[in-house]
N, C-alpha and C positions, 0 to 999 in steps of 0.2 A: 504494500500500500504506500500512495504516495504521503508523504508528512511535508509538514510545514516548511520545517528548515531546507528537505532536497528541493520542495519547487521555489524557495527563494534563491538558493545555488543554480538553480537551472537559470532562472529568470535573470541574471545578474549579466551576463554575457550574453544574452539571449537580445537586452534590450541597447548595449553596450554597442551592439552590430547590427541592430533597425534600424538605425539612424543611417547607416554608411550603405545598408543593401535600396534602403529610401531613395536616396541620394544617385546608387547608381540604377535603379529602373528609372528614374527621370530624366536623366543623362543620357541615358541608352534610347529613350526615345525621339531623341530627334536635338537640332544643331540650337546652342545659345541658351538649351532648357536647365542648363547648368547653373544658371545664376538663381532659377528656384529653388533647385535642390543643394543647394553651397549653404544654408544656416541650417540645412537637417540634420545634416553627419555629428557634429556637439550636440543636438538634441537627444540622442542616441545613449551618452555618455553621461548626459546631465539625467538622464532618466532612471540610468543605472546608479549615479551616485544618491538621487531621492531615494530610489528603492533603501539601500544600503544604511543612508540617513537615518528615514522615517522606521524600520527595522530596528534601528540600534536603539531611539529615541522613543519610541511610539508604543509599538509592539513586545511581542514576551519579552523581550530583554530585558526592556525596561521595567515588565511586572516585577519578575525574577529580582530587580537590581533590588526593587522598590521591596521587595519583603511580604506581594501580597499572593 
């Protein structure tokens, strides 16, 4: 069975590189469509470090830190 912590392991790299597979299907479609998909590739990255964040901050960790 899947558990919490393997699909945020999965999700981590998962999101890390939609940003950049984003980036190159809009690229791949046709000439100059680069300049829409050029602020995608960091969105990718930034979505992976929220996860990671929000994780440490938010979620069990935090319970566990907190004592409840």
């Amino acid at each position: 069975m899947l558990e919490r912590p393997d699909a945020v392991l999965t999700l981590i790299p998962l999101l890390a590189v939609s940003g950049l597979a984003t980036r190159t299907l809009i690229a791949a479609t046709g000439i100059g469509t680069w300049l829409l998909g050029a602020p995608l590739a960091p969105v990718g990255y930034l979505a992976a470090l929220a996860l990671v964040v929000g994780e440490l901050l938010a979620w069990p960790v935090a319970d566990r830190i907190g004592g409840s």
